[in-house]
TIMI-2910 file (N, C-alpha, C, CB; in pm, 1 decimal, decimal comma, always signed):
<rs>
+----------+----------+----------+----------+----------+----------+----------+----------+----------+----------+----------+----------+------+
!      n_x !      n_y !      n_z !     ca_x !     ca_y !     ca_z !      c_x !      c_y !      c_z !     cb_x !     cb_y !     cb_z ! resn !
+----------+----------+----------+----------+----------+----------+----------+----------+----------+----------+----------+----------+------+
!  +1193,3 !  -4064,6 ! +17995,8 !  +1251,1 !  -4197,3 ! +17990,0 !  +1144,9 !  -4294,0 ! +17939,6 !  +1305,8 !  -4241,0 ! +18128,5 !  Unk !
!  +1193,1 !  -4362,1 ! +17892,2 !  +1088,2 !  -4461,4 ! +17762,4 !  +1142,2 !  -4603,1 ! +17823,1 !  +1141,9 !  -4437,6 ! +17538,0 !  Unk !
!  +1067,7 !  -4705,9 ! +17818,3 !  +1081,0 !  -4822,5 ! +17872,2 !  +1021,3 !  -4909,3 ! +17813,6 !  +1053,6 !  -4827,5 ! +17981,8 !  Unk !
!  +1009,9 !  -4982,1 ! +17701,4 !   +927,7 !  -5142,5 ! +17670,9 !   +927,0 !  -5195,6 ! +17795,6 !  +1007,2 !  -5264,7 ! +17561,3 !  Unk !
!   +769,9 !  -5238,9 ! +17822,2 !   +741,3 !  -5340,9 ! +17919,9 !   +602,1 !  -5393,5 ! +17785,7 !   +690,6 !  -5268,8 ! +18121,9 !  Unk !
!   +639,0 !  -5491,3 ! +17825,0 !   +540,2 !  -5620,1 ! +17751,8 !   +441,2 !  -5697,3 ! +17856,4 !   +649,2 !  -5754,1 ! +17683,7 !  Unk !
!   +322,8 !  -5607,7 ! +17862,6 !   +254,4 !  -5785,8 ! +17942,1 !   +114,5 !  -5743,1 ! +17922,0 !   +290,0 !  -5837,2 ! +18160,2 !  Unk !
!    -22,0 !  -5813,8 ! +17945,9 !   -149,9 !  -5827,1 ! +17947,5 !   -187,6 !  -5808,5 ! +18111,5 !   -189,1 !  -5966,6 ! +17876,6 !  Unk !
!   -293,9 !  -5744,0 ! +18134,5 !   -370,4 !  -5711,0 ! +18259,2 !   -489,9 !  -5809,3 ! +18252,2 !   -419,3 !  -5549,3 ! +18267,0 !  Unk !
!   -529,3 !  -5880,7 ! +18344,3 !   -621,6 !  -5921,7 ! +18390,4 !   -751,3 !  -5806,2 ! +18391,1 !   -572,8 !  -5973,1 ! +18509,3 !  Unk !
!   -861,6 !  -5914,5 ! +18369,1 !   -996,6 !  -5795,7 ! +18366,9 !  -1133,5 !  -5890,3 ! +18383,1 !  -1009,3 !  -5691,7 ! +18187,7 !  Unk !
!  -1197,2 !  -5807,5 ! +18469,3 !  -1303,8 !  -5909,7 ! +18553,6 !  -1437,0 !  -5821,2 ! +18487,1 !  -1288,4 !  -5908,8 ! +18771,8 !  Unk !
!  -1528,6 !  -5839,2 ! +18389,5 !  -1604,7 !  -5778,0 ! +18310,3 !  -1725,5 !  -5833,2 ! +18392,3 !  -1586,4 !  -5805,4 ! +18153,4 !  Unk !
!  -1806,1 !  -5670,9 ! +18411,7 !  -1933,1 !  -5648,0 ! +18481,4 !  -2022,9 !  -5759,3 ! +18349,9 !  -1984,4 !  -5441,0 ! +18497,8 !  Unk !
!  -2097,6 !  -5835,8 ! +18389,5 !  -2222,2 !  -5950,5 ! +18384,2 !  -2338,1 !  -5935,9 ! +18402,1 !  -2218,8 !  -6040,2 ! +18459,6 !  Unk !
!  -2427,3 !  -5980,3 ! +18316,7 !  -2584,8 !  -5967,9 ! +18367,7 !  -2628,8 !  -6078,0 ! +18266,6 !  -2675,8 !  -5795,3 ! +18347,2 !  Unk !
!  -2674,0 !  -6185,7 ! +18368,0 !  -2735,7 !  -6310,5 ! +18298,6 !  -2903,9 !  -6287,4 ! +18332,1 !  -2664,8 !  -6474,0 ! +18371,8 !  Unk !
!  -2987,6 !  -6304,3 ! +18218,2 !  -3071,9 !  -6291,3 ! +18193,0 !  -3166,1 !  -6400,1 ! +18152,2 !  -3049,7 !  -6218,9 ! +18140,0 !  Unk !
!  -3255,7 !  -6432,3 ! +18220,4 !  -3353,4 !  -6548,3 ! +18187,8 !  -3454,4 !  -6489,2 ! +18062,3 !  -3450,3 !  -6593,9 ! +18339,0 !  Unk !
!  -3479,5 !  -6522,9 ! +17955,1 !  -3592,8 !  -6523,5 ! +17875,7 !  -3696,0 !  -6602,0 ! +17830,5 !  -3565,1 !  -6499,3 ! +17803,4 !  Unk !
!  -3776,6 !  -6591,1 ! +17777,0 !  -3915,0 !  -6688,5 ! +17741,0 !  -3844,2 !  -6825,5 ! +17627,0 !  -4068,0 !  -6563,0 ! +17631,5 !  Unk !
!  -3750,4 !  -6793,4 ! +17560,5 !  -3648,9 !  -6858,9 ! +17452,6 !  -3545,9 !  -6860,5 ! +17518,8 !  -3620,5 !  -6791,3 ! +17317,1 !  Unk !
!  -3460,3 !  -6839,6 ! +17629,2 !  -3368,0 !  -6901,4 ! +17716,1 !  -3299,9 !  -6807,4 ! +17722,0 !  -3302,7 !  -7018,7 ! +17687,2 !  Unk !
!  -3170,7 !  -6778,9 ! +17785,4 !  -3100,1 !  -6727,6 ! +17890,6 !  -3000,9 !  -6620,7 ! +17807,5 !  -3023,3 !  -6851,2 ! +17980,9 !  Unk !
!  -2996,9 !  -6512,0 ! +17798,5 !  -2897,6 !  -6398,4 ! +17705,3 !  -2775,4 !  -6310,2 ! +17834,4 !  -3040,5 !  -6240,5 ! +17612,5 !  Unk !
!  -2657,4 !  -6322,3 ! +17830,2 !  -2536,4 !  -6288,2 ! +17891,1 !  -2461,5 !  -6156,2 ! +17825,9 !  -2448,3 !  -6412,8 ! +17882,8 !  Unk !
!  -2512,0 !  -6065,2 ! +17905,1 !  -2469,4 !  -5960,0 ! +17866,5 !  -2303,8 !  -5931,9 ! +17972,1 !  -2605,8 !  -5852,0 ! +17882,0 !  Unk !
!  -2201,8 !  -5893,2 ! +17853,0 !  -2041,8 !  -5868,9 ! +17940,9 !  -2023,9 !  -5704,1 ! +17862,2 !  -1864,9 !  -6026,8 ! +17882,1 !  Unk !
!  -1906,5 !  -5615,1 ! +17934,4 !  -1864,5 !  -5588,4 ! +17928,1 !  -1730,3 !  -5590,8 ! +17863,8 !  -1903,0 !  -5582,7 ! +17980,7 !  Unk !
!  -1713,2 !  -5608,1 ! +17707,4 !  -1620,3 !  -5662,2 ! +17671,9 !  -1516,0 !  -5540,0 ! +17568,1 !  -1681,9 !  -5793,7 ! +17608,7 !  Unk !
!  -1478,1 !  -5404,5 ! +17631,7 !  -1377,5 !  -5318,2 ! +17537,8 !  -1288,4 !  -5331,6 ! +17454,3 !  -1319,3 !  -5262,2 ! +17582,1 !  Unk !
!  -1250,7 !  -5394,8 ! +17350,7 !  -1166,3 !  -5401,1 ! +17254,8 !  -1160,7 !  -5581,3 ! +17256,2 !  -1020,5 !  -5303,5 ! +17288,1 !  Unk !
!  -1246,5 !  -5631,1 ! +17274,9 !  -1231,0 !  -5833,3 ! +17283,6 !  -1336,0 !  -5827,9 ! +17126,3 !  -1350,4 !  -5959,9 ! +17496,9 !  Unk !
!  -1262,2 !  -5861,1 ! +16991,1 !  -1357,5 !  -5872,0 ! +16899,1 !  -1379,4 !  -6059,3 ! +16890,1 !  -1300,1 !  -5783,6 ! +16749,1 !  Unk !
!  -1463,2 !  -6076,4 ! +16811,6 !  -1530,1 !  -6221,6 ! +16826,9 !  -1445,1 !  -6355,1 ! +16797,2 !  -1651,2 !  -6228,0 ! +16727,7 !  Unk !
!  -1310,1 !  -6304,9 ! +16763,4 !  -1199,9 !  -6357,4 ! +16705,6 !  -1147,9 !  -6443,7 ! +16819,7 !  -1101,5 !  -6249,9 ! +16650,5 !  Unk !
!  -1161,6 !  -6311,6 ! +16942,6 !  -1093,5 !  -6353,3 ! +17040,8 !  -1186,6 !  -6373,6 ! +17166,6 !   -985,6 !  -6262,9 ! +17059,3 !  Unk !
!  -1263,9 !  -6473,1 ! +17157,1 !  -1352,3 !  -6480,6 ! +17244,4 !  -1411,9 !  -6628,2 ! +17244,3 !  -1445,2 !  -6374,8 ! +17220,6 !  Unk !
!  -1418,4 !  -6691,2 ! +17356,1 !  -1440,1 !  -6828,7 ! +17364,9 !  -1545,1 !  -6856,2 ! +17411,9 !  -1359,4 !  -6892,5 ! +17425,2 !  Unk !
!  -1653,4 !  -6918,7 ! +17443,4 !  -1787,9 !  -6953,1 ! +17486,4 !  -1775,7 !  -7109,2 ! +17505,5 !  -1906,2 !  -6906,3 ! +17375,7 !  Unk !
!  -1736,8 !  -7174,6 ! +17627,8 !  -1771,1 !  -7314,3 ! +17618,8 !  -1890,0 !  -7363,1 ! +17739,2 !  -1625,9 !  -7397,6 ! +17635,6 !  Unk !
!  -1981,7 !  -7440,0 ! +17743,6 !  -2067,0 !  -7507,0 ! +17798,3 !  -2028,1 !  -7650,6 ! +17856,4 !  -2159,6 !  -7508,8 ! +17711,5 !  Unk !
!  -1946,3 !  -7703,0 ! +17947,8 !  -1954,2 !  -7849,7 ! +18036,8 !  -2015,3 !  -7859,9 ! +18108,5 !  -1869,6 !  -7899,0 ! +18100,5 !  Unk !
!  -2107,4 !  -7986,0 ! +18123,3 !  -2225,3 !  -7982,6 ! +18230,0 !  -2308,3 !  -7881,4 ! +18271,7 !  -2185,3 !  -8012,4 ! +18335,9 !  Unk !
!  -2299,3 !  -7787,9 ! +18371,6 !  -2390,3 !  -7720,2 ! +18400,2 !  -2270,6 !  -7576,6 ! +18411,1 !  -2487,1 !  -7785,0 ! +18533,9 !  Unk !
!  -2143,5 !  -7564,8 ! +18327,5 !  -2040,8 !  -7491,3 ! +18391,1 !  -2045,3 !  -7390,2 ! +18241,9 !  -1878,7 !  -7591,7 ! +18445,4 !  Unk !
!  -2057,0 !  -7260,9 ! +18225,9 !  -2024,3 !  -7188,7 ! +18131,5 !  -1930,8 !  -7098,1 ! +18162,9 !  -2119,2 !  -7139,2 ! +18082,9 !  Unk !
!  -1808,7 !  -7153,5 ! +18053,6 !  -1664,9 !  -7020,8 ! +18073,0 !  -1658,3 !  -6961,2 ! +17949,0 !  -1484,0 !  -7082,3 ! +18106,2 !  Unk !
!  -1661,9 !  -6848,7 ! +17988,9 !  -1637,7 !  -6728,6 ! +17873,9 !  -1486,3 !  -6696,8 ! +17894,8 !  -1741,8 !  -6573,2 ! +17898,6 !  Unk !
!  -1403,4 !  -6737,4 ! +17767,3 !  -1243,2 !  -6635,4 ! +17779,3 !  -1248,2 !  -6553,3 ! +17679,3 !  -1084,4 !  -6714,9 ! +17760,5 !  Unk !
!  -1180,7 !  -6409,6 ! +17655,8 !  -1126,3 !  -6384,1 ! +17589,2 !  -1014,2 !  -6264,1 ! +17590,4 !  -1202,8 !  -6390,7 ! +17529,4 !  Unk !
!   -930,2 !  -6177,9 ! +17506,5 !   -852,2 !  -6136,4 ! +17530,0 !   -869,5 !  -5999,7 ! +17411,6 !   -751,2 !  -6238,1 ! +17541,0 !  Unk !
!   -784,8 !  -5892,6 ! +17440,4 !   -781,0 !  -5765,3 ! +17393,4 !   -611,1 !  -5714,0 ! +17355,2 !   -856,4 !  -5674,9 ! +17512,2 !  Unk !
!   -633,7 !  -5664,9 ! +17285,1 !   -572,3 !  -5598,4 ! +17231,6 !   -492,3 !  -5481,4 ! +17249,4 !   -624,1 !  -5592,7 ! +17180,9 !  Unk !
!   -410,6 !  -5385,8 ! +17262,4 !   -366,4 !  -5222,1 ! +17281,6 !   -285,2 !  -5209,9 ! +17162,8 !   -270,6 !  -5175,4 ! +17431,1 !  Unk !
!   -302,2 !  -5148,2 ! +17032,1 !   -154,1 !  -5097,5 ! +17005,3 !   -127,0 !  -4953,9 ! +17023,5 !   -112,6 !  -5126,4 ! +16864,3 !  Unk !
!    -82,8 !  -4914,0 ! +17126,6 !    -70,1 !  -4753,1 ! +17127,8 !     +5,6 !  -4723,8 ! +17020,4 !     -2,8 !  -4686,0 ! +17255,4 !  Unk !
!    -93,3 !  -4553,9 ! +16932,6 !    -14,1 !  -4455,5 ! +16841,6 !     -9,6 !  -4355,1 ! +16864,2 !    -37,7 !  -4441,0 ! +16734,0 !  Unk !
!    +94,8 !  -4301,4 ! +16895,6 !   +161,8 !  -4170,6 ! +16924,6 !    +67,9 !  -4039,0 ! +16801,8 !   +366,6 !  -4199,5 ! +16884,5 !  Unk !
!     +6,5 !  -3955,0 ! +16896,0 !    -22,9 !  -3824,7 ! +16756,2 !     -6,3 !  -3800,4 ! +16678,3 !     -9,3 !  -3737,0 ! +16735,6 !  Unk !
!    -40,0 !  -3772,7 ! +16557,2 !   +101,6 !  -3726,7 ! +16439,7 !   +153,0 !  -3603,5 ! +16543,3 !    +42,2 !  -3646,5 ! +16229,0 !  Unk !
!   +264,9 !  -3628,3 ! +16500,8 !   +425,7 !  -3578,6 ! +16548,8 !   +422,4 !  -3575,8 ! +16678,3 !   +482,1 !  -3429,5 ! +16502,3 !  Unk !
!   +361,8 !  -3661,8 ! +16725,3 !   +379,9 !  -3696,2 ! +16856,2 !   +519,7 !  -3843,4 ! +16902,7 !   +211,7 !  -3737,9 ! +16892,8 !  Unk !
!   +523,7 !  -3814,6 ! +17046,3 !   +583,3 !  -3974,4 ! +17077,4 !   +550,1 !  -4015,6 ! +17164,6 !   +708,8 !  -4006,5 ! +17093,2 !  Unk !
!   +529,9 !  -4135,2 ! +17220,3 !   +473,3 !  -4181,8 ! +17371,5 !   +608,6 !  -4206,5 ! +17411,4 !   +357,1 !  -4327,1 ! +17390,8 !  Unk !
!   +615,1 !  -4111,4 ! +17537,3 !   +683,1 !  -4089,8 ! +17627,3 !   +664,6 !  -4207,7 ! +17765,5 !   +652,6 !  -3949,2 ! +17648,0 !  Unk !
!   +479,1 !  -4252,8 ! +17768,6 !   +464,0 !  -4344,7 ! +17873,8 !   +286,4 !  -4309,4 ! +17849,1 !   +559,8 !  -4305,0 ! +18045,2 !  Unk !
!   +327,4 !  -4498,0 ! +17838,0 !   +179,8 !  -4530,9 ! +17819,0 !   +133,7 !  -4648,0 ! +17956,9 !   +160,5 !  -4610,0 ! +17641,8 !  Unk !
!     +9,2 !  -4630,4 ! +17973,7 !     -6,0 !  -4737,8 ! +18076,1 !   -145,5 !  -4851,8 ! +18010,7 !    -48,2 !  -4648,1 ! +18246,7 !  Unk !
!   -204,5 !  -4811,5 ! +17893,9 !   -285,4 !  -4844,8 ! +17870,2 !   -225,1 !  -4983,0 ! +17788,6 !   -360,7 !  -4742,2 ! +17824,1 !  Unk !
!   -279,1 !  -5140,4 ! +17826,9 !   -258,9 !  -5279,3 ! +17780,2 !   -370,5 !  -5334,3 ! +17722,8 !   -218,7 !  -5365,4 ! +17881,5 !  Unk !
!   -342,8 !  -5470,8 ! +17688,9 !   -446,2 !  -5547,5 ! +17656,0 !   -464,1 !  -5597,1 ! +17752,0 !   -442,9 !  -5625,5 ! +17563,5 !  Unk !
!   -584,1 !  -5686,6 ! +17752,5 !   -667,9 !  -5772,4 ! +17895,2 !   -671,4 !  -5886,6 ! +17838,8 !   -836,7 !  -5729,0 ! +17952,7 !  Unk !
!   -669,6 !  -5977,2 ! +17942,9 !   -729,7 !  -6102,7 ! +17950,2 !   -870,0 !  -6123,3 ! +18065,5 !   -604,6 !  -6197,2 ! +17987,5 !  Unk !
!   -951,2 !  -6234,5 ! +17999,2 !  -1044,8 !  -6254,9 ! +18116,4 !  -1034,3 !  -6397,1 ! +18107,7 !  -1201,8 !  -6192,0 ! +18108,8 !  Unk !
!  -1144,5 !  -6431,7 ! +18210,5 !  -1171,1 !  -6535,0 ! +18222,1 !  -1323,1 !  -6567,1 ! +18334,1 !  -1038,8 !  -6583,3 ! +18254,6 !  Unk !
!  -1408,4 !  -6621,8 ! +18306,7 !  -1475,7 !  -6606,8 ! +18338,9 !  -1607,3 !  -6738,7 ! +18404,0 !  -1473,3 !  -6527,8 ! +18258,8 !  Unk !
!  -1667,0 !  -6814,4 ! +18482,8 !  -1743,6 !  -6941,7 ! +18467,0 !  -1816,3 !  -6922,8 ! +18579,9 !  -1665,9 !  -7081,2 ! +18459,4 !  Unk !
!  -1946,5 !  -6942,5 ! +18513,0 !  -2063,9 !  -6943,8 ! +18619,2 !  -2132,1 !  -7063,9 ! +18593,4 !  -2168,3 !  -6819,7 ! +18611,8 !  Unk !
!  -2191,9 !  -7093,6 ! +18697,4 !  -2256,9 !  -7226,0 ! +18733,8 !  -2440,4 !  -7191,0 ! +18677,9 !  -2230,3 !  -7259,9 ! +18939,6 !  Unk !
!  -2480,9 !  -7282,8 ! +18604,2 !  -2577,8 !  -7273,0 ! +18514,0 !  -2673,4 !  -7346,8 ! +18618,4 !  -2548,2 !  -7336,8 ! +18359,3 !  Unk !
!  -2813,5 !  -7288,6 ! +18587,9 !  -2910,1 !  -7412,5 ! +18688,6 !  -2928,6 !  -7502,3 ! +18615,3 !  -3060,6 !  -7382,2 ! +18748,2 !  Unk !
!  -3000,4 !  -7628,4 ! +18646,5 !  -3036,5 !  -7781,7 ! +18603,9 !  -3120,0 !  -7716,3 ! +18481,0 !  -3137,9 !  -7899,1 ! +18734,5 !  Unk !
!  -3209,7 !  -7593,9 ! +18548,1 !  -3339,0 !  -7595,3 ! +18437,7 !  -3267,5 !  -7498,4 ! +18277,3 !  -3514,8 !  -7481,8 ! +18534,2 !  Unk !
!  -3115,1 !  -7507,7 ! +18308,6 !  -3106,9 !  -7467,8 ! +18152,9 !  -3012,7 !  -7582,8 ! +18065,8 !  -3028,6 !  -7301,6 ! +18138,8 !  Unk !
!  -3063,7 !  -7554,2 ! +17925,4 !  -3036,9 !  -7665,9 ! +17872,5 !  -2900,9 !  -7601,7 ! +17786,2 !  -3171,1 !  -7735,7 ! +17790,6 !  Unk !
!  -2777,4 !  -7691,8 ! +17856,1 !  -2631,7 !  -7655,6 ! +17732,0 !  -2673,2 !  -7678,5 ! +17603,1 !  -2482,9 !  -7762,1 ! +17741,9 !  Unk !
!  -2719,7 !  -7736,9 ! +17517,4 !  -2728,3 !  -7795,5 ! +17426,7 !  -2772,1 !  -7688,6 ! +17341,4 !  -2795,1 !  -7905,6 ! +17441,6 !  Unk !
!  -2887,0 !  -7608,1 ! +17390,5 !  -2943,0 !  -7491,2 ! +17326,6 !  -2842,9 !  -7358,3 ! +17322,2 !  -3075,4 !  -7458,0 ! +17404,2 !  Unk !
+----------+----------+----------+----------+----------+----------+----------+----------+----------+----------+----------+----------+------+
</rs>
């Protein structure tokens, strides 16, 4: 039995913020989010990262998907920056 269901999964991507000598590098976890779909904004001391992914499942050749569970994601993401870094940079 075959069923269209349409929707996006939520996805909370493993982080590692990193202080450097030239300032601060944010490493995510980001599987199928290309740069298209990916947001980076800086307010005050607040940095939110969104972005979103993709699935188009294809069946094998001569295959058919019978049942897929695999979607696209959304994230969303904002961590609180210290005083001593500068948004601007």
């Amino acid at each position: 039995m075959h069923k269209d269901i349409t929707h996006s999964t939520s996805y909370i991507p493993p982080t590692d913020i990193v202080e450097m000598e030239d300032g601060v590098r944010i490493f995510m976890d980001l599987p199928g989010v290309s740069r298209d779909n990916l947001t980076i904004d800086i307010e005050g001391n607040e940095l939110c990262i969104k972005g979103r992914s993709s699935y188009d499942p294809k069946p094998m050749q001569g295959g058919r998907i019978l049942h897929s569970e695999f979607d696209g994601m959304t994230f969303q993401r904002t961590f609180t920056l210290s005083d001593m870094v500068d948004g601007d940079k």
